[in-house]
N, C-alpha and C positions, 0 to 999 in steps of 0.2 A: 601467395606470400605478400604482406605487406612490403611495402617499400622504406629505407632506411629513416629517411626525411618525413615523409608523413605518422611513423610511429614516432618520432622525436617531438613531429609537434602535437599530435594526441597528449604525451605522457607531459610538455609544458602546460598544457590545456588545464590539466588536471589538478596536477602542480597550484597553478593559480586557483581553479574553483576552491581547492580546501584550504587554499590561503585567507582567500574570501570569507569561508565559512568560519576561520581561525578566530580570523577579527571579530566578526560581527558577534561570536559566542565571546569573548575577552570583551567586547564592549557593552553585553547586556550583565554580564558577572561586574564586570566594572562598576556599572550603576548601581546594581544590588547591593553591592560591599557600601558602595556608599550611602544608599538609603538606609543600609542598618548601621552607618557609622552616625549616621544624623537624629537616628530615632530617640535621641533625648528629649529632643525639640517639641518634647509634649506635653496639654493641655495639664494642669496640675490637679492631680485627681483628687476626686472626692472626699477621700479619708487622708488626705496627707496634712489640714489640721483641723484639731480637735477643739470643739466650744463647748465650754462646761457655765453652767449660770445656776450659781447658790443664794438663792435669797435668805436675808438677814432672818426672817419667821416664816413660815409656814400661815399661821391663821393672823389676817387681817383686817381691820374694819376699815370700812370706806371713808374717802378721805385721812386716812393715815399714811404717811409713806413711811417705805418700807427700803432697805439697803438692801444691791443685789450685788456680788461680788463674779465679775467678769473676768472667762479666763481662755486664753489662744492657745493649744498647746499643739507644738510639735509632735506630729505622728508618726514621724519616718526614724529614715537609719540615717539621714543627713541633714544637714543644716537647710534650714528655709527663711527666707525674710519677708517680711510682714511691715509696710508702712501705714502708720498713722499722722495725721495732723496734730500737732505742738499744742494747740491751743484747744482745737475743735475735735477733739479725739472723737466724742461721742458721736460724730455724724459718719461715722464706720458699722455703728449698731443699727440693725432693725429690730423692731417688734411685731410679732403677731399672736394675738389670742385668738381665744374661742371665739362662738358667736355670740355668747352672753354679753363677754366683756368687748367687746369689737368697739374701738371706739372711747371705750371710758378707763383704760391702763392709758397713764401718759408718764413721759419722765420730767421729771418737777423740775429739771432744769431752767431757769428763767433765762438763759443768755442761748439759747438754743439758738437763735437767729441773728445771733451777732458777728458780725467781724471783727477781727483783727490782725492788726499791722502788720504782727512779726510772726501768725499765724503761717506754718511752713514743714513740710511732708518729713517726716523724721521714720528713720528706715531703720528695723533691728534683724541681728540673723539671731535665729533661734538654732541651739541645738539639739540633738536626737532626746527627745523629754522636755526641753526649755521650754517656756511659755511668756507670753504677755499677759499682763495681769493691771487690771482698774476697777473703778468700781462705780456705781448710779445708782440714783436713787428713781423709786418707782412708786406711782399711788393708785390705787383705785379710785378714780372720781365720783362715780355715780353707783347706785344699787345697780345689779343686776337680774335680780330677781329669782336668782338661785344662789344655794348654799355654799356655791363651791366656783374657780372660775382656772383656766391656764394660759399660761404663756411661753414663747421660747424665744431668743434671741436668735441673731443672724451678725457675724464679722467677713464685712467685704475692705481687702486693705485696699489705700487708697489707689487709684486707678487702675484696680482690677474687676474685673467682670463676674467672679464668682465668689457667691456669699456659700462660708458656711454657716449652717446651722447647730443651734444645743436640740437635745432633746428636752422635751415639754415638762414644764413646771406647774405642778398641782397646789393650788393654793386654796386656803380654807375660808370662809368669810366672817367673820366673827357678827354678829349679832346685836343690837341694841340691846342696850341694859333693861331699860324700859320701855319698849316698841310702843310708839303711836302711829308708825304708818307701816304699809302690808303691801307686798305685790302679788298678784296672781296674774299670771300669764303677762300680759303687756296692759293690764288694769293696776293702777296704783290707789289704793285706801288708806283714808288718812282719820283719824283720831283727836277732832281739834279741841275738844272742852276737857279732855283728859278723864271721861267716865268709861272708858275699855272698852267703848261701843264705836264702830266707823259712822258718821258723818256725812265726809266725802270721797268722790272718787271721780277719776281722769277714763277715759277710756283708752289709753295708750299712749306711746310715745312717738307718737306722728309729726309730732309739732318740732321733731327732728329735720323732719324732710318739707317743712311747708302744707304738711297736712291739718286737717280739719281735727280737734277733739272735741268727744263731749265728756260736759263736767254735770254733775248731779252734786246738789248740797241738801242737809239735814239742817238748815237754818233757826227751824227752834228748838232741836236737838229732843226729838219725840220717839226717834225711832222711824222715821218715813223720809225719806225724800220728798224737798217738795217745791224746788226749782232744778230746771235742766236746763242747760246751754251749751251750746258750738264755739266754738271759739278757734284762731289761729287761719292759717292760711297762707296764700303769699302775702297780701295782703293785710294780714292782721287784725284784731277786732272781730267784736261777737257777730256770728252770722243767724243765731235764732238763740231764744229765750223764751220759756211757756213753763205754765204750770203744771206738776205731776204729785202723786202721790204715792208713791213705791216704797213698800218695805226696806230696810238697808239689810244687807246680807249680814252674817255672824261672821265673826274671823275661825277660819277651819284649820286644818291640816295641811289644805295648799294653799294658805297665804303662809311666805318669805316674809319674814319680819325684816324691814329695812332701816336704814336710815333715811331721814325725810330728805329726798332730793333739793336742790336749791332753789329751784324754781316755782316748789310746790309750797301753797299757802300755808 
């Protein structure tokens, strides 16, 4: 038979260890409650706004700008806010096209790089459906060399970290009325005495990157090539010139009828 005193202090023993245990479960439920009382505190998800980008036409010719009409819209069940800049709203927008146009979509804006004074973070709440809504204007600069070119915009408000994006905008390239010059692949031909026969041509668009091109000219307009030269570089200036006599190709099915680039003679 146990003794009085030493069951007494057994059954305190006890006592305490599930006291212990009491706690320490009320202090991990504790935290739990409170991690789910905090879990608002989250990242703003992906769909919660929506970027919509209508352009003014569809089919454009290079060098024409074209009106795109920008829009922010609230996705959710509650209210969201969205800041832009007073002045410089547009530097919230990206652009990204395809690989044709990569480069040659710009926004015609001429104060793109400006400051101003009273330039200043202007904060809206949007409601469940509301939207921001602007609008820019967009050009194709240069030929691309195919018929057709896309692009989609992106809205990051100001000193936020995540850009939405629109879905892709299919645009059409309208065609010269009267083609004198032609791309095929990354070669550009050109039409220069206006008898519907190529002349000349570029061997590509290198001279983007400080590369080397060769130009081939029809100079008494015979039907033959009959100077070649290199031209471009980092440096710049013809690097070889010789004599040839080469057929000039016909214009086919895969020459792009373009508009004559600016560069080109």
């Amino acid at each position: 038979m146990i003794p009085r005193a030493i069951l007494k202090k057994i059954q305190q023993t006890r006592l305490c260890s599930t006291g212990r245990i009491a706690c320490a479960l009320a202090f991990v439920l504790g935290g739990l409650s409170l991690l789910l009382a905090t879990g608002a505190a989250k990242p703003e998800p992906a769909s919660a706004l929506r970027v919509l980008v209508k352009p003014s036409k569809t089919n454009v010719r290079v060098g024409e700008p074209f009106k795109v009409a920008l829009r922010v819209e609230n996705a959710t069940r509650s209210n969201r806010s969205v800041r832009v800049m007073s002045c410089t709203w547009y530097r919230a927008w990206n652009l990204d096209s395809d690989n044709a146009s990569s480069g040659k979509i710009h926004d015609t804006n001429t104060n793109a790089f400006k400051s101003y004074e009273n330039d200043a973070p202007v904060e809206m709440i949007l409601p469940p459906g509301g939207a921001y809504t602007n609008e820019m204007e967009l050009s194709l600069d240069e030929p691309t060399g195919q018929r057709k070119f896309s692009f989609r915009m992106s809205f990051t408000s100001v000193d936020g970290t995540q850009a939405f994006w629109s879905e892709k905008v299919e645009m059409n390239i309208v065609p010269p009325e009267h083609p004198s010059c032609w791309q095929r692949g990354t070669k550009i031909f050109r039409d220069r005495d206006g008898d519907g026969r190529i002349d000349w041509e570029v061997s590509g668009d290198t001279w983007r990157h400080d590369g080397v091109d060769t130009y081939k000219a029809d100079t008494n307009y015979d039907g033959y090539y009959d100077v070649e030269s290199a031209w471009g570089g980092i440096t710049g200036g013809e690097y070889s010139h010789k004599s040839i006599h080469e057929r000039v190709p016909k214009v086919g099915n895969d020459f792009v009828p373009i508009e004559s680039p600016r560069w080109v003679p």
